[in-house]
N, C-alpha and C positions, 0 to 999 in steps of 0.2 A: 504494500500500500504506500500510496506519494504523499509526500508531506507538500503542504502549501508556504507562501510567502510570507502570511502570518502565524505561523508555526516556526519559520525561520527565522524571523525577526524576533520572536520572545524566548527561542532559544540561545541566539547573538546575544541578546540583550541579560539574560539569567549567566555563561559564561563571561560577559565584561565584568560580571558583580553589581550591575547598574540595580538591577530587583531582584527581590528573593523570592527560592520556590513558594509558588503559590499567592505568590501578593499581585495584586492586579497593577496594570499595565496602564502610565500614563499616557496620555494623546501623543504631549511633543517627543517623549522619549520613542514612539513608535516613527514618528515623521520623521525624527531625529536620524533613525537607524534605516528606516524605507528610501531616503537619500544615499543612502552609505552602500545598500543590496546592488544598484543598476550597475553599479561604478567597478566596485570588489567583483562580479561574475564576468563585467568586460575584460576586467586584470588577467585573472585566468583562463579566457579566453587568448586573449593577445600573447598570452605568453607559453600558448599550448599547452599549461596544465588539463583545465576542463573545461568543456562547454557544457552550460545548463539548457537546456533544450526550451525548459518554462519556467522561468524565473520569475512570472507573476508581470501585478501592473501596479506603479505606486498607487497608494491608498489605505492599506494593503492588499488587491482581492488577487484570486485564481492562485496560481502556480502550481507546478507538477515537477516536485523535486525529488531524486528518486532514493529513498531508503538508505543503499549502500554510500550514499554523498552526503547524506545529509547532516551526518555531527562534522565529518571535515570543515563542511562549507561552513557552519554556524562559529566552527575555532577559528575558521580564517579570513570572515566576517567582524569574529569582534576583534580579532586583532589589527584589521584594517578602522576599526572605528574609535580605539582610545581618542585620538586626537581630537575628535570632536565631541565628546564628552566629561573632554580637560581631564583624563587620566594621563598618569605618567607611564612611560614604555615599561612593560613589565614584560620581563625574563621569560614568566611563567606560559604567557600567551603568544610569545614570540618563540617560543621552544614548542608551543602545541600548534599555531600556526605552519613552523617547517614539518612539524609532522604529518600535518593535514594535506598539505600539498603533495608529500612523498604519497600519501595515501588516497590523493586525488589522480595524481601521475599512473597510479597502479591500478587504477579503476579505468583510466582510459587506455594502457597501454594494449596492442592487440597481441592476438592469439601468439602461441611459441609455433614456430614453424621451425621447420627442419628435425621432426620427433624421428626418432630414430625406429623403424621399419622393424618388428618384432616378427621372427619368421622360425617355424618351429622346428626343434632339431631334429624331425623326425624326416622331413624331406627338405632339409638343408643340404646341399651337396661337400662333399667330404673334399675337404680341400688340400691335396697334396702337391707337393711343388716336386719338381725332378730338375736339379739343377745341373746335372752334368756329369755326373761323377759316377763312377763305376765300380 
């Protein structure tokens, strides 16, 4: 199941530290952060980490984010957002932000080509060399 853009933004927003679980969610801190969504998904984009296919539309409404991206994007979301929240750079979000990204990378990279061809020893042909010698 896809999580949407306002699911995104109140999970950004519980990682910066801005609100705590379960405490309801101011207006500007959502407008706040729904500014911050368009920008941070173009970043990754541009930069070949991930493209989000439906990142929603400010406001909050729609989006179709999908499961296996979704805590990445929200660590590397709030760590794109301290500065306009007037936090100071922290370690801790900048150490889950490169994570997220290595774990974004891994969610877009494609298939392993070149698998090695499993062929059973029973009509494997017997391979003997004659090199010369008598």
């Amino acid at each position: 199941m896809s999580k949407t853009r306002a699911e995104l933004i109140e999970q950004a927003l519980i990682n910066l530290g801005v609100i705590a679980e379960g405490q309801s969610i101011e207006a500007d801190l959502v407008d706040k952060m729904d500014g911050i969504v368009d920008p941070a998904c173009a970043e990754l984009s541009d930069l070949d980490i991930y493209y989000v296919q439906d990142a929603g539309e400010v406001g909050p409404t729609g989006g179709d984010i999908p499961d296996s991206a979704f805590l990445s994007l929200c660590a590397y979301i709030a760590n794109a957002a301290c500065s306009a929240f007037n936090l100071p750079a922290d370690t801790k979000l900048q150490a889950l932000s490169q994570l997220a990204e290595a774990k974004l990378i891994t969610l877009t990279r494609p298939a392993r080509t070149r698998r090695t061809l499993r062929i059973d020893p029973a009509i494997a042909p017997i391979r003997t060399y004659y090199w010369g010698r008598s």
